[in-house]
mmCIF file of the N, C-alpha and C atoms, coordinates in Angstrom:
data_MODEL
# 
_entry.id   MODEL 
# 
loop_
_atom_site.group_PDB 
_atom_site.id 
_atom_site.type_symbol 
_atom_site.label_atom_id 
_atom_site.label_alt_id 
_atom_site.label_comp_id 
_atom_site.label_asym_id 
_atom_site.label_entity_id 
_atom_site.label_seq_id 
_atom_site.pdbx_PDB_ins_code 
_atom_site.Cartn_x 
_atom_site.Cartn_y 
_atom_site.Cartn_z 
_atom_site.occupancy 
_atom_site.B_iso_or_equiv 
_atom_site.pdbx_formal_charge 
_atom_site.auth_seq_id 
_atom_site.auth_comp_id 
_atom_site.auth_asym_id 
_atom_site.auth_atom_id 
_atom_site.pdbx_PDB_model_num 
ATOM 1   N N  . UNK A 1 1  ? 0.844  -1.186 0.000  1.00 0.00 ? 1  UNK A N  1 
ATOM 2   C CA . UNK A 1 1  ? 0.000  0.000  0.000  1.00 0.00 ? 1  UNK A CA 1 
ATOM 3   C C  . UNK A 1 1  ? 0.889  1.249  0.000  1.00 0.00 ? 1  UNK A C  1 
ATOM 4   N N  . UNK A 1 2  ? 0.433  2.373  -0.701 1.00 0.00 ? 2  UNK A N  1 
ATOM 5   C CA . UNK A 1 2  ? 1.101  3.210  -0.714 1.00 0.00 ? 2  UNK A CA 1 
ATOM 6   C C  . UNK A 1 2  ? 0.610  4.412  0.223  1.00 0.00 ? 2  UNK A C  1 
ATOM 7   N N  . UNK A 1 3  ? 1.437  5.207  0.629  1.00 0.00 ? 3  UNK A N  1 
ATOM 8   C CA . UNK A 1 3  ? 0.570  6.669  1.246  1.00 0.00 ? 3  UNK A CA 1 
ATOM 9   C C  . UNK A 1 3  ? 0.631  7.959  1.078  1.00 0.00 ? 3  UNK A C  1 
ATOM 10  N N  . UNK A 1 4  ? 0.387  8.818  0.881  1.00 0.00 ? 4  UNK A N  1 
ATOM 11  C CA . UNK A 1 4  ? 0.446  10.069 0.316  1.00 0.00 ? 4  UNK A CA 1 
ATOM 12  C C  . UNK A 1 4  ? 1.171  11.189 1.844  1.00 0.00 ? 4  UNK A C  1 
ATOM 13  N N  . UNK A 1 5  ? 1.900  11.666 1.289  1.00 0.00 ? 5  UNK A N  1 
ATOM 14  C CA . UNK A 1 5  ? 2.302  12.572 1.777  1.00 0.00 ? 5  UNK A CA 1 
ATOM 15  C C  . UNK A 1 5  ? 1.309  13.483 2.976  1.00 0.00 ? 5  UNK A C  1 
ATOM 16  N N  . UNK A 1 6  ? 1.512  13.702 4.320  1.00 0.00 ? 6  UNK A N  1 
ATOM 17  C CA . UNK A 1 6  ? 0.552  13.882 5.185  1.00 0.00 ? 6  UNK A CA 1 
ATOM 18  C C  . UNK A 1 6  ? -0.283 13.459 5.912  1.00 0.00 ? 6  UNK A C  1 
ATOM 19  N N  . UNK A 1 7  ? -0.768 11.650 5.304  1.00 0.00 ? 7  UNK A N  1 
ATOM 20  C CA . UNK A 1 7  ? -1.450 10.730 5.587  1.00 0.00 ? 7  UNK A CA 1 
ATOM 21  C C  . UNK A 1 7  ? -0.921 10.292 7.159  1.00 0.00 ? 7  UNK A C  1 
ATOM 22  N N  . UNK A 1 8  ? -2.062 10.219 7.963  1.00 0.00 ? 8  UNK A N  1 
ATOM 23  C CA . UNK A 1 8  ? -1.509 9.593  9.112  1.00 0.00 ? 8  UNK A CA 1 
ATOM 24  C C  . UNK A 1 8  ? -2.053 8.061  9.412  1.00 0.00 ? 8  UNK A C  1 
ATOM 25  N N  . UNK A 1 9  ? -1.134 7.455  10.362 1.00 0.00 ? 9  UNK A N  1 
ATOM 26  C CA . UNK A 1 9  ? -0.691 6.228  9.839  1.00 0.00 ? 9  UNK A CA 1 
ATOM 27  C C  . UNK A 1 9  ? -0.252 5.660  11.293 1.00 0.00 ? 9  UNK A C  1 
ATOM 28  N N  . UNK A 1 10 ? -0.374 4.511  11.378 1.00 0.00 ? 10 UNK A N  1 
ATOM 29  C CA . UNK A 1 10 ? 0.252  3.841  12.948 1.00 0.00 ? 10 UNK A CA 1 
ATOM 30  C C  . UNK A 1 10 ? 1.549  3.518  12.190 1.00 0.00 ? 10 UNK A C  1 
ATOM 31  N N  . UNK A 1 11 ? 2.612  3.505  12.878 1.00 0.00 ? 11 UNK A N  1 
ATOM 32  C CA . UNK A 1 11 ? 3.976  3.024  13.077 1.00 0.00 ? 11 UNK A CA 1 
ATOM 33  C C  . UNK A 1 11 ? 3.731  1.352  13.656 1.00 0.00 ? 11 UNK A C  1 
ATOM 34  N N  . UNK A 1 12 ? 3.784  -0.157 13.497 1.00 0.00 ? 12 UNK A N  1 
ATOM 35  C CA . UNK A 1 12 ? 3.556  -0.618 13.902 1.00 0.00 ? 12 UNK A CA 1 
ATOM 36  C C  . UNK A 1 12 ? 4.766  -2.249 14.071 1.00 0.00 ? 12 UNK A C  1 
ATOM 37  N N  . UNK A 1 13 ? 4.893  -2.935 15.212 1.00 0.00 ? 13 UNK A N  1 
ATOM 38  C CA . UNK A 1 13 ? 6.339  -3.268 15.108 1.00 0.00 ? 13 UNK A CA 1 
ATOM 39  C C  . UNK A 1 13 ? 6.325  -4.402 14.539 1.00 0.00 ? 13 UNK A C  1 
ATOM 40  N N  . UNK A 1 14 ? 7.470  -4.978 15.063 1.00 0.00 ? 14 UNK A N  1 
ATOM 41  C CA . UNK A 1 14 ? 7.445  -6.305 13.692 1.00 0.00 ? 14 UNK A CA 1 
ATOM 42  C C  . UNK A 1 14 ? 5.925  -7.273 14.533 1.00 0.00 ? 14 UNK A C  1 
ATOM 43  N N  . UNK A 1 15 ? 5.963  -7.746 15.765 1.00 0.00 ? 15 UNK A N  1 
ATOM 44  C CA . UNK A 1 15 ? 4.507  -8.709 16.303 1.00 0.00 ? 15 UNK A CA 1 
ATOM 45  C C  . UNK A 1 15 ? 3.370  -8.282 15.220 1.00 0.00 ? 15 UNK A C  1 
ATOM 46  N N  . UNK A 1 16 ? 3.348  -6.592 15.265 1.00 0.00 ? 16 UNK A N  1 
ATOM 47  C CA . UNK A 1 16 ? 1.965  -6.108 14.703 1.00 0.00 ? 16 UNK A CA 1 
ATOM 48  C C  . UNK A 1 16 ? 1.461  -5.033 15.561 1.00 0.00 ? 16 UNK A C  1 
ATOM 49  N N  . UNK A 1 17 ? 1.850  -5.201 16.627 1.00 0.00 ? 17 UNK A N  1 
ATOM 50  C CA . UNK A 1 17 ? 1.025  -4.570 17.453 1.00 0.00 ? 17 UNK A CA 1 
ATOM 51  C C  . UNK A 1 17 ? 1.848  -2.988 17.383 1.00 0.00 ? 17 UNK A C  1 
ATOM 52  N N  . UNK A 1 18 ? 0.899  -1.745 17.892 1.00 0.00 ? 18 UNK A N  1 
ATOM 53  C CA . UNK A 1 18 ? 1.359  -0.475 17.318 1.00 0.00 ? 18 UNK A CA 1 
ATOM 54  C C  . UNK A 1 18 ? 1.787  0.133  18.323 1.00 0.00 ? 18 UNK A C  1 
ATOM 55  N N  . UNK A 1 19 ? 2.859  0.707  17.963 1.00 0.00 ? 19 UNK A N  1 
ATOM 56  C CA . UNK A 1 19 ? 4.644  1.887  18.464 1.00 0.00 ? 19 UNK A CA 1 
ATOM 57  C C  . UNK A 1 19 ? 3.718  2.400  18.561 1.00 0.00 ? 19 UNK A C  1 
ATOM 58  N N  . UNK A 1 20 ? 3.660  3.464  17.748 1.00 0.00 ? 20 UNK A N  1 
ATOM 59  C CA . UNK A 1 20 ? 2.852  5.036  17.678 1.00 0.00 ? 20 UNK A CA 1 
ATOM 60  C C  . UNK A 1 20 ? 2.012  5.392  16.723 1.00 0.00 ? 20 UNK A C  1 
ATOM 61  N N  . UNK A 1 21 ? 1.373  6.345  16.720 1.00 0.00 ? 21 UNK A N  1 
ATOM 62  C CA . UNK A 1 21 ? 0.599  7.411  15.277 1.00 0.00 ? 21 UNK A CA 1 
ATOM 63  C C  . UNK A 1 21 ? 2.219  8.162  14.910 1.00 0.00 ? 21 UNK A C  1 
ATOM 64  N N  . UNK A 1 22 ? 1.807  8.597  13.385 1.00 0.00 ? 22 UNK A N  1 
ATOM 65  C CA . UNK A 1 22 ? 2.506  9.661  12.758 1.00 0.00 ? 22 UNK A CA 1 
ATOM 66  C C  . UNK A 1 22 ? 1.912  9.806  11.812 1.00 0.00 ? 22 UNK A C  1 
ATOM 67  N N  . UNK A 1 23 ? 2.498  11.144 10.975 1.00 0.00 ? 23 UNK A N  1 
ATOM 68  C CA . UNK A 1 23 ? 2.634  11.712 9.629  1.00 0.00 ? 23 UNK A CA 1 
ATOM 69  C C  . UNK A 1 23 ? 3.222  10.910 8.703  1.00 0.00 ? 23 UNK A C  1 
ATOM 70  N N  . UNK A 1 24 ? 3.296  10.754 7.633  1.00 0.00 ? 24 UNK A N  1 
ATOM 71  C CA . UNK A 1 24 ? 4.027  11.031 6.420  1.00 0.00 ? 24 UNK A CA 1 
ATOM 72  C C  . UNK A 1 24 ? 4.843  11.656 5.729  1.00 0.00 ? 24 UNK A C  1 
ATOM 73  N N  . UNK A 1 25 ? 5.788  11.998 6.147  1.00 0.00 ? 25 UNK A N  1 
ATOM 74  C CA . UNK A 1 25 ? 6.986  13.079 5.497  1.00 0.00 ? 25 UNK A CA 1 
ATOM 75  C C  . UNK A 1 25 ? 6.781  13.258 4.352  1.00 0.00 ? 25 UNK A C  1 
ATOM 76  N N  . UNK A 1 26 ? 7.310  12.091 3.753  1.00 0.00 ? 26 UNK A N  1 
ATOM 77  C CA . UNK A 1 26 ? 7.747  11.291 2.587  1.00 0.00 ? 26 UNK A CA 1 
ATOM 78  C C  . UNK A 1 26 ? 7.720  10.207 1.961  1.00 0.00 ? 26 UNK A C  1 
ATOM 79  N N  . UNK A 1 27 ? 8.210  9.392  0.526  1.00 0.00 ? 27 UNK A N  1 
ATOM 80  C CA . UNK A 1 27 ? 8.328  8.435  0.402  1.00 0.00 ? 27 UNK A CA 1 
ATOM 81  C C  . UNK A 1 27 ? 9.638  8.061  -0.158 1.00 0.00 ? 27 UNK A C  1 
ATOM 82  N N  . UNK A 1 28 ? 10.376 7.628  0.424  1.00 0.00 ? 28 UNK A N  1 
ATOM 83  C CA . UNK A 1 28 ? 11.764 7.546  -0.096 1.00 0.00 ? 28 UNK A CA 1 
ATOM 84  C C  . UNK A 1 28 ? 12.046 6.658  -1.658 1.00 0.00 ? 28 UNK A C  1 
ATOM 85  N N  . UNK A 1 29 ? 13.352 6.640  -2.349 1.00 0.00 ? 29 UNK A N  1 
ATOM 86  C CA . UNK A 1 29 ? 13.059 6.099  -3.385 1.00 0.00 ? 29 UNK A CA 1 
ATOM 87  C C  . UNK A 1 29 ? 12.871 4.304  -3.278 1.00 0.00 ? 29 UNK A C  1 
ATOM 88  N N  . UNK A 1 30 ? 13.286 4.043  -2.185 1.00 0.00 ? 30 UNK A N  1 
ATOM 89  C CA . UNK A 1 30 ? 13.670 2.317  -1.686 1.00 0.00 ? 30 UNK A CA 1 
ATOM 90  C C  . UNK A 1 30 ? 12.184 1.864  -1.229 1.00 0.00 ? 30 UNK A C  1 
ATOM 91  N N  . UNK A 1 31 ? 11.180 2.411  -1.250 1.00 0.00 ? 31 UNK A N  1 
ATOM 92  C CA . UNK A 1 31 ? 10.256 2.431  -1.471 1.00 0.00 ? 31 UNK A CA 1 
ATOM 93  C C  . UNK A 1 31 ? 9.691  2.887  0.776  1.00 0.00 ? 31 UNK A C  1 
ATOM 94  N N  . UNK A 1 32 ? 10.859 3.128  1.020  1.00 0.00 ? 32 UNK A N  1 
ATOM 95  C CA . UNK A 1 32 ? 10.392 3.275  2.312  1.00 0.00 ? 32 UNK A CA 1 
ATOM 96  C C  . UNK A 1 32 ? 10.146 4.418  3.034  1.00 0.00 ? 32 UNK A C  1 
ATOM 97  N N  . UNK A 1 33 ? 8.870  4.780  4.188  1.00 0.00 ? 33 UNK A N  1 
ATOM 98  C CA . UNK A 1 33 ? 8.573  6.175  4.568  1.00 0.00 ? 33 UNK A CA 1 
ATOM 99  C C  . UNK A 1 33 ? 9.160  6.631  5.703  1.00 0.00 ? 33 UNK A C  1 
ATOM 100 N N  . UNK A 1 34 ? 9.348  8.220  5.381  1.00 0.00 ? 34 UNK A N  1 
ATOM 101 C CA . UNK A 1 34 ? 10.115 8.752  6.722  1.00 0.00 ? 34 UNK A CA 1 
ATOM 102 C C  . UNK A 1 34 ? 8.830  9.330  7.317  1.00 0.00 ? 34 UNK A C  1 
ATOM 103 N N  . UNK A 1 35 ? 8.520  9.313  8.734  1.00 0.00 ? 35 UNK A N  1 
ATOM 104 C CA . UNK A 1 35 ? 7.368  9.184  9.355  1.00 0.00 ? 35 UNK A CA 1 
ATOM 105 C C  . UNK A 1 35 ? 7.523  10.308 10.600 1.00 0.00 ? 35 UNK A C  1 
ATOM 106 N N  . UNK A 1 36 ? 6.945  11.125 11.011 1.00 0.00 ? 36 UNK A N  1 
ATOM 107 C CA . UNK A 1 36 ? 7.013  11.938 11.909 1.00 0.00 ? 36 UNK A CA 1 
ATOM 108 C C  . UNK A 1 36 ? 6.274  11.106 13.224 1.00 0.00 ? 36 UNK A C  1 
ATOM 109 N N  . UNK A 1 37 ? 6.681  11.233 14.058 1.00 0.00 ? 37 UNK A N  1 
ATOM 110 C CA . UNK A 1 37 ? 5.678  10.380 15.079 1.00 0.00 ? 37 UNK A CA 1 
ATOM 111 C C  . UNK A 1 37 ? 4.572  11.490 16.200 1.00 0.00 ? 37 UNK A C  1 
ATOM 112 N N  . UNK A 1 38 ? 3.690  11.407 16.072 1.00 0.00 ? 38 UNK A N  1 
ATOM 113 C CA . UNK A 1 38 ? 2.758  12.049 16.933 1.00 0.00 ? 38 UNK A CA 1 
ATOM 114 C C  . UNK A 1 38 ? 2.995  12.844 18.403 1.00 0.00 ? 38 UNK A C  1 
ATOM 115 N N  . UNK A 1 39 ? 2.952  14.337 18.257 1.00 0.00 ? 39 UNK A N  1 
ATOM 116 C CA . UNK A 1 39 ? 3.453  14.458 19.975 1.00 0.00 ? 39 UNK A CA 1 
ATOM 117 C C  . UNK A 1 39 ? 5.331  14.922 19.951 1.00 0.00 ? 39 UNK A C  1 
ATOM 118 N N  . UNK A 1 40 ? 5.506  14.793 19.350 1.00 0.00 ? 40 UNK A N  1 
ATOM 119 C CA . UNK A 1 40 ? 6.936  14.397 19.237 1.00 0.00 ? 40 UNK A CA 1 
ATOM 120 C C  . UNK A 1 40 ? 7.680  14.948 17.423 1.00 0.00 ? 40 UNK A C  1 
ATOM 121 N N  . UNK A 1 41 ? 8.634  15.770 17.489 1.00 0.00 ? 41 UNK A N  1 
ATOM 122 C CA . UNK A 1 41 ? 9.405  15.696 15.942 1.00 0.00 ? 41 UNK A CA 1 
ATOM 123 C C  . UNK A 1 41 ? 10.349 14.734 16.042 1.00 0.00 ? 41 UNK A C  1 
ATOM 124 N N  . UNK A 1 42 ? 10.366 13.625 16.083 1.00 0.00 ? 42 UNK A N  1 
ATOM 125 C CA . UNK A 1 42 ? 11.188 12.777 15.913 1.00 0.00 ? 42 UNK A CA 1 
ATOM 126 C C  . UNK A 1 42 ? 10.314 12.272 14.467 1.00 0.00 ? 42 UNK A C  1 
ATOM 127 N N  . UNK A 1 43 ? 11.553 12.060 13.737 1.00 0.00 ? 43 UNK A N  1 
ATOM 128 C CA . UNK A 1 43 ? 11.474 11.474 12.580 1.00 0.00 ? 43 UNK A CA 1 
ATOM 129 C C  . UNK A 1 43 ? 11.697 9.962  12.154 1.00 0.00 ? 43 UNK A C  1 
ATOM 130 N N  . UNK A 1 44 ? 11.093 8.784  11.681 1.00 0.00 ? 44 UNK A N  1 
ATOM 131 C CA . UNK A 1 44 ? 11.649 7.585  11.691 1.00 0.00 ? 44 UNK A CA 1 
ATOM 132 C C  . UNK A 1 44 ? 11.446 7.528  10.192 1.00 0.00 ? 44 UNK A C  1 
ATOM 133 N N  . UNK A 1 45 ? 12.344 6.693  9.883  1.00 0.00 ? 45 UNK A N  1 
ATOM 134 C CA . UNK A 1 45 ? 12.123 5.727  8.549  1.00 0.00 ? 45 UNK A CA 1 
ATOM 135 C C  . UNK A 1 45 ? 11.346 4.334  8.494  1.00 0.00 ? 45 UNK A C  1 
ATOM 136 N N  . UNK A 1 46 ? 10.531 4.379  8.225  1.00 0.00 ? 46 UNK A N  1 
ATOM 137 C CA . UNK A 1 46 ? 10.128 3.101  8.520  1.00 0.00 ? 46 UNK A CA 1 
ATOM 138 C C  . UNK A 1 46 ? 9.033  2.125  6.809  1.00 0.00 ? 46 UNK A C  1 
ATOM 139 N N  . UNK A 1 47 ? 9.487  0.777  6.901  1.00 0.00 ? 47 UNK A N  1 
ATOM 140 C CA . UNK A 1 47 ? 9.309  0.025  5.465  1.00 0.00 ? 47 UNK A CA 1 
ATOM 141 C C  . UNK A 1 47 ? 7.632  -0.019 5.693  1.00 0.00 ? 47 UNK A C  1 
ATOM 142 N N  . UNK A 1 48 ? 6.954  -0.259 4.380  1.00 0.00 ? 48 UNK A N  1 
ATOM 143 C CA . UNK A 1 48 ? 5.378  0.198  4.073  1.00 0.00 ? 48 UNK A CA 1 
ATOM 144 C C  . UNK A 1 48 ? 4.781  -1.112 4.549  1.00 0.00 ? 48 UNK A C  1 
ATOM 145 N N  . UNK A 1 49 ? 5.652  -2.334 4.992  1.00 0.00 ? 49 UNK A N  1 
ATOM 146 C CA . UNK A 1 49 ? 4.800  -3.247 5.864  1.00 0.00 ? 49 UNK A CA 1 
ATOM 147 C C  . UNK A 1 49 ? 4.504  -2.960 7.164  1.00 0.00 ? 49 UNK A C  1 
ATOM 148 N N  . UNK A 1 50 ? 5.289  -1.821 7.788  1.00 0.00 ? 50 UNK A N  1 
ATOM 149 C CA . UNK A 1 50 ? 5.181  -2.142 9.051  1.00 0.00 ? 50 UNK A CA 1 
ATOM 150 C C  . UNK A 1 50 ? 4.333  -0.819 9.517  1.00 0.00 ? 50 UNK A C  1 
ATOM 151 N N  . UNK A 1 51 ? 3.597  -0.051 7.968  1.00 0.00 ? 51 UNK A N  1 
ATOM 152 C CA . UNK A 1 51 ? 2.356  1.353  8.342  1.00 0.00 ? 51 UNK A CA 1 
ATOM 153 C C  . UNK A 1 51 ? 1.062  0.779  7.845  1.00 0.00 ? 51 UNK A C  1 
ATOM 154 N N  . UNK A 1 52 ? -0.312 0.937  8.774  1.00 0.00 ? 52 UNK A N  1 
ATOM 155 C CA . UNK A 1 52 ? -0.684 0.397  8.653  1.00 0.00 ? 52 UNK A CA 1 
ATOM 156 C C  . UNK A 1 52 ? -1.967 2.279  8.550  1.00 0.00 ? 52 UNK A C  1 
ATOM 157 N N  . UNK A 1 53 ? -2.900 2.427  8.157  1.00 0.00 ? 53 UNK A N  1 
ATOM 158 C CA . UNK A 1 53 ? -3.637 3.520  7.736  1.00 0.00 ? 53 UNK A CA 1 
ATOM 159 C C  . UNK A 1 53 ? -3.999 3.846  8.735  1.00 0.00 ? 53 UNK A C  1 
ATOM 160 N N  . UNK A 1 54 ? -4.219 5.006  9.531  1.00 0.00 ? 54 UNK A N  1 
ATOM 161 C CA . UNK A 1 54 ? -5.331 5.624  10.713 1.00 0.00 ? 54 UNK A CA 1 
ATOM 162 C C  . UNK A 1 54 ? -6.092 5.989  10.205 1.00 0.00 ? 54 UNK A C  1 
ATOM 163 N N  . UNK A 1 55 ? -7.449 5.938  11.269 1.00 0.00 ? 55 UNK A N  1 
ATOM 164 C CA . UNK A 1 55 ? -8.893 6.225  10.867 1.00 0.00 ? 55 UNK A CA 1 
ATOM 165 C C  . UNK A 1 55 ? -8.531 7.829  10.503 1.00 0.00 ? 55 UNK A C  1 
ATOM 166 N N  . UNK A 1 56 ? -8.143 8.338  11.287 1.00 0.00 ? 56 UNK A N  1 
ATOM 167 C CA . UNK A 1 56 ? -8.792 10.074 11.578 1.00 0.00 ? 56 UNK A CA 1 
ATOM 168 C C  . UNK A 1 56 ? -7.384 10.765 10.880 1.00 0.00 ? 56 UNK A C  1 
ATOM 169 N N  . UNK A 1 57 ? -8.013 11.925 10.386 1.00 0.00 ? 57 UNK A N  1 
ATOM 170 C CA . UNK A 1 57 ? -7.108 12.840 8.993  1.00 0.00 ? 57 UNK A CA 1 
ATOM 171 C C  . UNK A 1 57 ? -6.410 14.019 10.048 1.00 0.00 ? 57 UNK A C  1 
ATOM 172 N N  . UNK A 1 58 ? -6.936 14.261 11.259 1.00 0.00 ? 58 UNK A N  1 
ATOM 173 C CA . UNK A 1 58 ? -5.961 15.140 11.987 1.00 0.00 ? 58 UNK A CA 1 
ATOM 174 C C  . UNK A 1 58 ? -5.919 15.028 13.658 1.00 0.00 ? 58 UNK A C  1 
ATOM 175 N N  . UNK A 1 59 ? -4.987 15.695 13.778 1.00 0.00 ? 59 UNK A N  1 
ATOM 176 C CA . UNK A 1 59 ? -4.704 15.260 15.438 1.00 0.00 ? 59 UNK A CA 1 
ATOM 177 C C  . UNK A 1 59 ? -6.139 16.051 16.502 1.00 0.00 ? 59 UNK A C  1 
ATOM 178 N N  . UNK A 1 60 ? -6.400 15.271 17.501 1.00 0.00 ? 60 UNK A N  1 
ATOM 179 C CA . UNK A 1 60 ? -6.866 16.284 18.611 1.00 0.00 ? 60 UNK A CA 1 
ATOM 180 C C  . UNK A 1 60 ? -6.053 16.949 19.368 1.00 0.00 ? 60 UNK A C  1 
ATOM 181 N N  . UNK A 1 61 ? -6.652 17.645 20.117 1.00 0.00 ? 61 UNK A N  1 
ATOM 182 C CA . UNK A 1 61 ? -5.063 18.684 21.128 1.00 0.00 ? 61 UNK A CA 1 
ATOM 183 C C  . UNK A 1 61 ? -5.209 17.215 22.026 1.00 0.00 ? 61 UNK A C  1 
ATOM 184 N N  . UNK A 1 62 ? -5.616 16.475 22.555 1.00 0.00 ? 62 UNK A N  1 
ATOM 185 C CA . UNK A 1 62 ? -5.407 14.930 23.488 1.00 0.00 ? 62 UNK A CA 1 
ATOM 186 C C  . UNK A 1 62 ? -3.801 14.349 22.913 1.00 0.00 ? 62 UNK A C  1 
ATOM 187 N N  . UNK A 1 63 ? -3.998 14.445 21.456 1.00 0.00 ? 63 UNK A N  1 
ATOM 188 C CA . UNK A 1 63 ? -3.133 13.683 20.871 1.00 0.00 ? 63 UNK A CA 1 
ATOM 189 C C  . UNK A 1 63 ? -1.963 14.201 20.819 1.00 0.00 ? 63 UNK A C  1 
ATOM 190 N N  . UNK A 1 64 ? -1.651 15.423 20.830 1.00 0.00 ? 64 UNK A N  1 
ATOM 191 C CA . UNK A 1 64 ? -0.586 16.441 20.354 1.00 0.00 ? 64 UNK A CA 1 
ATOM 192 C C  . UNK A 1 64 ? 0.202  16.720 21.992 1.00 0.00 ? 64 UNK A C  1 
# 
């Protein structure tokens, strides 16, 4: 699956079960995304098996 730029997205680990929410930076050319994580500017790279889609298109202040 692919994701568009902005799309937010669970970070999720290898079991399955989910790290965090983030953004979408980017899509790198190796086909893998650099991911902002929720709450936080930390940036990860992370491969398109392990993002899985979030329901909701923007943060609440809860979330932030």
């Amino acid at each position: 699956m692919t994701y568009t730029k902005g799309a937010y997205v669970f970070i999720k680990r290898g079991d399955g079960s989910v790290l965090a929410a983030g953004r979408v930076q980017r899509r790198r050319p190796d086909g893998r995304y650099k991911v902002r994580k929720a709450g936080s500017n930390q940036v990860v790279t992370v491969p398109s098996g392990r993002l899985e889609a979030h329901p909701q298109s923007e943060w609440t202040e809860h979330d932030k």
